[in-house]
C-alpha positions as CSV (number, residue, x, y, z in Angstrom):
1,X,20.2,24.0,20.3
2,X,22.2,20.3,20.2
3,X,20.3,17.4,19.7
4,X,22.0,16.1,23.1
5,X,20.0,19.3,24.4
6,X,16.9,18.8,22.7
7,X,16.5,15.2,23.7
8,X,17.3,16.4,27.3
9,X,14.4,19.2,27.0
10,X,12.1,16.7,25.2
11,X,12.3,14.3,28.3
12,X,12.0,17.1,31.0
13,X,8.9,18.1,29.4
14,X,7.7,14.4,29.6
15,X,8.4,13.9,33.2
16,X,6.4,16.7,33.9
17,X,3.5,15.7,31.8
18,X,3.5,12.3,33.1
19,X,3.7,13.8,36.7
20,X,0.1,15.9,36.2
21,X,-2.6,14.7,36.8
22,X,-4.5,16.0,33.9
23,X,-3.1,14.7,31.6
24,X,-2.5,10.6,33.2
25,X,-5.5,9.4,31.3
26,X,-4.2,6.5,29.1
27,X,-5.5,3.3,27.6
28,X,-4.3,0.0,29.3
29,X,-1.4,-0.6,27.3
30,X,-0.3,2.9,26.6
31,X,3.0,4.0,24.9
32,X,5.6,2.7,28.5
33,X,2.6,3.8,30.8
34,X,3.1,7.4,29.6
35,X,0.2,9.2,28.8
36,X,-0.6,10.7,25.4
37,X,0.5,13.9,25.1
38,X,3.4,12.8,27.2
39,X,4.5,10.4,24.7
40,X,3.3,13.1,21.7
41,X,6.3,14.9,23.1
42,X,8.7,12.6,22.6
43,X,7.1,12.5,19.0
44,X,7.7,16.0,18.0
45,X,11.1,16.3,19.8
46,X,12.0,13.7,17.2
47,X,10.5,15.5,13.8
48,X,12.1,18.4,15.5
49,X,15.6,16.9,15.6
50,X,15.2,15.6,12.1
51,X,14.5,19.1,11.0
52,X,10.5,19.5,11.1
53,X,9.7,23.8,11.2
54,X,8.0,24.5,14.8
55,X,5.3,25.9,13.1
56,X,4.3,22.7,10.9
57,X,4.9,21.4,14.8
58,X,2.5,23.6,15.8
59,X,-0.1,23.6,13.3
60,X,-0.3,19.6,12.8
61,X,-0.4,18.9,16.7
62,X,-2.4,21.3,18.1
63,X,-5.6,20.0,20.1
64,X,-4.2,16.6,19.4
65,X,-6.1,13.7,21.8
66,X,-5.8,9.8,20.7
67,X,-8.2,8.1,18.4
68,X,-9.5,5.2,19.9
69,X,-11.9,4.6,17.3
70,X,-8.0,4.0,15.4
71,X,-6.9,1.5,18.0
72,X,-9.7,-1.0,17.3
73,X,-9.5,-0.7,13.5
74,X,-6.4,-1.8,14.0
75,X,-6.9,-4.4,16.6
76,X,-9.7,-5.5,14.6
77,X,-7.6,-6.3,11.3
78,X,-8.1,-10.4,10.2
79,X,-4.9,-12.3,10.9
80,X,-3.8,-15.2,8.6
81,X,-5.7,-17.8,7.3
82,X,-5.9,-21.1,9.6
83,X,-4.2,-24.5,7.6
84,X,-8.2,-24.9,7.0
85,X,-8.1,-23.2,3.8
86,X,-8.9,-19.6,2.3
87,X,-11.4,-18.2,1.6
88,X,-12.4,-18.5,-2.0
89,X,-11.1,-16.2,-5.1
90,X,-13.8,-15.5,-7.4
91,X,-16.1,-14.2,-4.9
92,X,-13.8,-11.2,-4.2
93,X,-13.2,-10.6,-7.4
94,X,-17.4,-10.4,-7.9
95,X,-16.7,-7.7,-5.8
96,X,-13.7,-6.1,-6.5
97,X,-13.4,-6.2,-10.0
98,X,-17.5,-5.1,-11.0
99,X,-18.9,-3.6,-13.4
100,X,-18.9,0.1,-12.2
101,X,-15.2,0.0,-11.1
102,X,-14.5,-1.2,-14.8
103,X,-16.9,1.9,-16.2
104,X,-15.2,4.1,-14.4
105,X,-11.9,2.7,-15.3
106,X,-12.3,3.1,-19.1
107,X,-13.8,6.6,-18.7
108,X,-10.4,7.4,-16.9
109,X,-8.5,5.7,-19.6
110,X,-10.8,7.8,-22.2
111,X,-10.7,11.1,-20.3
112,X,-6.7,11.0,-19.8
113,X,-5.5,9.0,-22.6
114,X,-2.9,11.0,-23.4
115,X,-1.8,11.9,-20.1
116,X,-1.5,8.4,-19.3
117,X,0.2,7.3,-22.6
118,X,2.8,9.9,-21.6
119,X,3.5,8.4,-18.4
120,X,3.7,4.9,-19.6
121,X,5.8,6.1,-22.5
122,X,8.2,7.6,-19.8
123,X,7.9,4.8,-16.7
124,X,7.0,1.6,-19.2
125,X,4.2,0.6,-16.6
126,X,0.9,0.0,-18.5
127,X,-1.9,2.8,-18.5
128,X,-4.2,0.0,-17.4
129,X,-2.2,-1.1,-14.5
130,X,-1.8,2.4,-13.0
131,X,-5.5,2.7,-13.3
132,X,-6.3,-0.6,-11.6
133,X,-4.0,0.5,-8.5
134,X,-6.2,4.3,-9.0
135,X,-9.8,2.3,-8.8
136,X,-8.9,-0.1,-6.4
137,X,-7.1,2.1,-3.8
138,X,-10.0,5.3,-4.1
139,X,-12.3,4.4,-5.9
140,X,-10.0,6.6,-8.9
141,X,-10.0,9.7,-6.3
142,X,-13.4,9.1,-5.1
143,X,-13.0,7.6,-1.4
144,X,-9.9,8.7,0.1
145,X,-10.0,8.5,3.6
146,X,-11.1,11.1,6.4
147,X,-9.3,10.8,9.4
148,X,-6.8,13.3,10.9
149,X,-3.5,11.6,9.9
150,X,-1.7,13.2,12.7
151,X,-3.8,12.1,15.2
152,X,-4.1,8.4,13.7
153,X,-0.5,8.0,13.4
154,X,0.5,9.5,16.7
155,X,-2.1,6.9,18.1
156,X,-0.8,4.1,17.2
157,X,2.8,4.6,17.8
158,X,1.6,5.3,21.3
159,X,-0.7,2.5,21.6
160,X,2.5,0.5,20.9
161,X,2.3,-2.6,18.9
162,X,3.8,-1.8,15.9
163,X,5.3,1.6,17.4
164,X,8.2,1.9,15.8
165,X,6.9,1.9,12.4
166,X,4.0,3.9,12.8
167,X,6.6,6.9,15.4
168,X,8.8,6.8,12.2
169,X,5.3,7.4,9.9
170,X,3.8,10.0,12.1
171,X,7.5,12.1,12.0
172,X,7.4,11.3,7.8
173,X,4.1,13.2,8.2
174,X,5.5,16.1,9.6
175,X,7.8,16.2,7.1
176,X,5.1,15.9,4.0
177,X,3.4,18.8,6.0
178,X,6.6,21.0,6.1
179,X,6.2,21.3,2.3
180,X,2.9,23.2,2.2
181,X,0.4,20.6,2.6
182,X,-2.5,22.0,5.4
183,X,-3.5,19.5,8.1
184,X,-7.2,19.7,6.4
185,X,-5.5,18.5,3.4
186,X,-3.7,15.5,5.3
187,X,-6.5,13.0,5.6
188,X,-6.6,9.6,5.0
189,X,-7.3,6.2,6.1
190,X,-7.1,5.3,9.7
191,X,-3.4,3.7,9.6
192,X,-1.7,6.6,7.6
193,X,-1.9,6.0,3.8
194,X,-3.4,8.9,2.3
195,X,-3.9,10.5,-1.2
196,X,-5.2,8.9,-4.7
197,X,-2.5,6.2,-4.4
198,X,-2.7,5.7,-0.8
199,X,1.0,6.1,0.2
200,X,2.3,6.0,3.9
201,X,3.8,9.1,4.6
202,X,7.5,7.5,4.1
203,X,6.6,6.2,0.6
204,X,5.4,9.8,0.0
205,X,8.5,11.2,0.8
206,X,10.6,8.5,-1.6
207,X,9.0,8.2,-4.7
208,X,5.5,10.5,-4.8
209,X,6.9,12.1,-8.1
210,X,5.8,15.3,-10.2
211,X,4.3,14.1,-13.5
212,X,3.3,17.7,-14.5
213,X,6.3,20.3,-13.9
214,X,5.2,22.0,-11.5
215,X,7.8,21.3,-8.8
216,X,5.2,20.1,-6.6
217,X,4.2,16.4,-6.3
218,X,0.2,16.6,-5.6
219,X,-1.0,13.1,-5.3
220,X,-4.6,14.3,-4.2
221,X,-5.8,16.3,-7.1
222,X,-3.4,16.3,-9.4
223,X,-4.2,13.3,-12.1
224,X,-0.4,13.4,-13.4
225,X,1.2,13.6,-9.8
226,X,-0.8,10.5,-9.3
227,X,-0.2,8.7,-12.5
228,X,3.5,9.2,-12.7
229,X,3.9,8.9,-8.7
230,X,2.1,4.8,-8.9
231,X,4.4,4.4,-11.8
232,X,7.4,5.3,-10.1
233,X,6.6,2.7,-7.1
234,X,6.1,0.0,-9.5
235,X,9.1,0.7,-11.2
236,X,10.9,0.9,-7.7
237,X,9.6,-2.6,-6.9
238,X,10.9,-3.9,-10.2
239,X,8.0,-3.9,-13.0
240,X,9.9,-4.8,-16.2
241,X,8.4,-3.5,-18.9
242,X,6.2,-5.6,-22.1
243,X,5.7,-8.4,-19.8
244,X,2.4,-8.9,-18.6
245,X,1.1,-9.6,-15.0
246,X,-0.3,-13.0,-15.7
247,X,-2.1,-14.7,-18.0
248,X,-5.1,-17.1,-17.8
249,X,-3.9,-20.8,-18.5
250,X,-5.5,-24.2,-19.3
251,X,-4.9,-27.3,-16.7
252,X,-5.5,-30.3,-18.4
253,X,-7.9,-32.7,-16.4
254,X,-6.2,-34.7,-13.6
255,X,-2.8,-32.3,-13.7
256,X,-2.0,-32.5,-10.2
257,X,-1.1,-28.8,-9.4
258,X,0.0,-29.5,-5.7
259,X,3.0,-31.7,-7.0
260,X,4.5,-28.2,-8.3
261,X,4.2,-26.2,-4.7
262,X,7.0,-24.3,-3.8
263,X,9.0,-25.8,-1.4
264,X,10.7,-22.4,-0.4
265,X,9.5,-20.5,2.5
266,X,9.1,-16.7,1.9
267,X,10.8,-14.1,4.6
268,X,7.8,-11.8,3.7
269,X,3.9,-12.0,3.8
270,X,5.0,-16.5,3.1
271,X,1.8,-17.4,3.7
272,X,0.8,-15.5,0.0
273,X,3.7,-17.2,-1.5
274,X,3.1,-20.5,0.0
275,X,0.2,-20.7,-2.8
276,X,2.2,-20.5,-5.6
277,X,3.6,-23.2,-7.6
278,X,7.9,-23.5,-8.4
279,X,9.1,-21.2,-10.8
280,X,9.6,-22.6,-14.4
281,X,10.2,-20.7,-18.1
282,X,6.7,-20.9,-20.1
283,X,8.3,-23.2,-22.6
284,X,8.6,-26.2,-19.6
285,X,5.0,-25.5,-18.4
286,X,3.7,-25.7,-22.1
287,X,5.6,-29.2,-22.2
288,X,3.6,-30.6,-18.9
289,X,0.4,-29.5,-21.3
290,X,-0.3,-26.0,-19.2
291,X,-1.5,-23.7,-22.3
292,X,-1.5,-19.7,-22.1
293,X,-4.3,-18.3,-23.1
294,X,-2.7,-14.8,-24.0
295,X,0.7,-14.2,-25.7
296,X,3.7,-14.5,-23.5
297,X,7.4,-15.3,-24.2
298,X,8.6,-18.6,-23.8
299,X,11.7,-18.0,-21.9
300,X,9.2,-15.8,-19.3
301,X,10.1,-17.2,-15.9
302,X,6.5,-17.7,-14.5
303,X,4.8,-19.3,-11.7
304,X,1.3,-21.9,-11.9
305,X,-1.4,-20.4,-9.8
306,X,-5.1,-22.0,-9.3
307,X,-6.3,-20.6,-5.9
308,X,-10.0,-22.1,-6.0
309,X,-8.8,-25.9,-6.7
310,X,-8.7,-28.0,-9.3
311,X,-11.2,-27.3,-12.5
312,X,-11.2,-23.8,-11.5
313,X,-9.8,-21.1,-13.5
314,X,-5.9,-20.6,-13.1
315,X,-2.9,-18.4,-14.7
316,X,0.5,-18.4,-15.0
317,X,1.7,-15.5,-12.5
318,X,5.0,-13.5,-13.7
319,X,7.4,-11.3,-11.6
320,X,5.8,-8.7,-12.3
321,X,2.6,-9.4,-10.3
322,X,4.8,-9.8,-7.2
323,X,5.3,-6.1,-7.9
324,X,2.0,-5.5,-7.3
325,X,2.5,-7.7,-4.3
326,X,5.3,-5.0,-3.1
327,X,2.0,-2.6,-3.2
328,X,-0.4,-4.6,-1.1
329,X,0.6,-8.0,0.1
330,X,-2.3,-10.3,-0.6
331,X,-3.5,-12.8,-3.7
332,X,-6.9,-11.7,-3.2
333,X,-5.5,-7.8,-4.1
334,X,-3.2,-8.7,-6.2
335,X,-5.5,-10.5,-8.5
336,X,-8.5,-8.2,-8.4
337,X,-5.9,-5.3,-9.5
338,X,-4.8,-7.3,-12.5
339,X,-7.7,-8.5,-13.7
340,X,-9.2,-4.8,-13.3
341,X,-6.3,-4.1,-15.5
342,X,-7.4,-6.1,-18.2
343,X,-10.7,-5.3,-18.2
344,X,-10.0,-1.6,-18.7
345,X,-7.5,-2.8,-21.3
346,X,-10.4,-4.3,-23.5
């Protein structure tokens, strides 16, 4: 069958879902005013085309019915923060960054040392680092998710604000399924990132990686799929290795951090960047009297960051923790996951 055929099928079958009554339920702002399983045709006549098996079709959409339980999780996600400020740092990282996430950290650094030295040997991204983005996405394996990613996915590309991305996640989801992986297995959280790292099912597909030899890359049980898969992303989004995420720094009294702001303006997530100061080698920030408190290279290109005001704690932020950045989009993250880092260094 042509695709020209396929895509002439796939609508035929739409127009005659759409035209029984059964199946007209929708929510308000449905995918066009089509209902579900109307759209979810449209859906699989796209997996289909880009060479999805019928019976991982079959298996993965069978009984499907929307999630609205999914549409107000996402609905109900915070927007960005009004010109009034943000919300404090320290308190999240009370949170984030506690004592039992740290424990649990070091046990994982104790129980798969060499495991993990192997895969920083091979990647150059630090043992600690990999386990920070482990404890912080799942708890390290512990709290991955539980909803039905093919029925979350196909429920928000139908509900339709971000549909494009989320029609293009549900059909990488097919094809993560078409290598073996049950429906049972594919669980996650309610917008489609699943396994011990949390990838989307498109990151899964470029760079979830097989750290053990096994020609399968098992990112929900396998503890060297997952280490060598977070590795891989980070080396994707840039991480150079030896050069640390940030380190804490001392402001002298009265520096006036604002006079260093950035005037550029970020295509991506800008109002994360907007907090950050210019970009200057370590060597010119030691000369205005800003002293690391770790070792790092002079001619490190690093940016000033003190997110709670002035006397409060700041550091000197490198490029490598807008990697982390690429990962989740957020200081708040971004920070907790380093500073989990170093505590599981110690």
């Amino acid at each position: 069958m042509t695709l020209r055929t396929k895509l002439i099928t796939a609508f035929a079958a739409v127009a005659a879902l759409a035209s029984t009554p059964a199946q007209t339920q929708t929510l308000s702002d449905g995918a066009a005013n089509l209902s579900y399983d109307a759209y979810l045709q449209l859906l699989i006549a796209r997996a289909r085309a880009e060479g999805v098996s019928e019976a991982t079709l079959q298996r993965m959409t069978a009984g499907l019915t929307p999630n609205q339980r999914v549409i107000d999780l996402d609905r109900g996600q915070p927007g960005s923060p009004t010109r009034r400020g943000y919300p404090a740092l320290q308190p999240y990282i009370d949170k984030h960054v506690n004592s039992l996430r740290i424990r649990n950290g070091s046990d994982e650094l104790r129980n798969y040392r060499s495991m993990l030295l192997r895969t920083e040997n091979e990647y150059g991204v630090p043992a600690e680092i990999i386990l920070a983005i482990f404890g912080h996405e799942t708890s390290y394996g512990r709290i991955r998710g539980g909803f039905d990613l093919s029925r979350s996915l196909s429920t928000l590309a139908w509900e339709g604000r971000r549909r494009e991305l989320f029609a293009g996640e549900w059909v990488a989801l097919m094809k993560v399924a078409d290598k073996g992986y049950s429906r049972d297995t594919l669980i996650g959280s309610y917008a489609g990132a699943f396994g011990n790292p949390q990838f989307l099912p498109s990151v899964y597909l470029r760079l979830a990686t097989d750290g053990d030899g096994d020609g399968r890359a098992n990112i929900f049980t396998n503890r060297a799929d997952t280490f060598a898969s977070i590795a891989n992303y980070f080396i994707d989004a840039g991480w150079r290795s030896g050069e640390p995420w940030g380190v804490r720094a001392y402001v002298p009294s009265g520096f006036d951090v604002d006079a260093y702001r950035t005037k550029l303006r970020a295509p991506v997530c800008p109002r994360v960047h907007e907090r950050h100061s210019v970009w200057k080698p370590v060597s010119e920030w030691r000369a205005l009297g800003i002293q690391p408190q770790r070792g790092i290279g002079d001619d490190v290109m690093a940016s000033l960051f003190q997110p709670d005001g002035p006397g409060t704690r700041a550091w000197l932020l490198t490029g490598n923790y807008r990697v982390i950045l690429e990962y989740n989009c957020s200081n708040y993250y971004a920070m907790s996951v380093g500073l989990l880092a170093d505590e599981i260094a110690r």
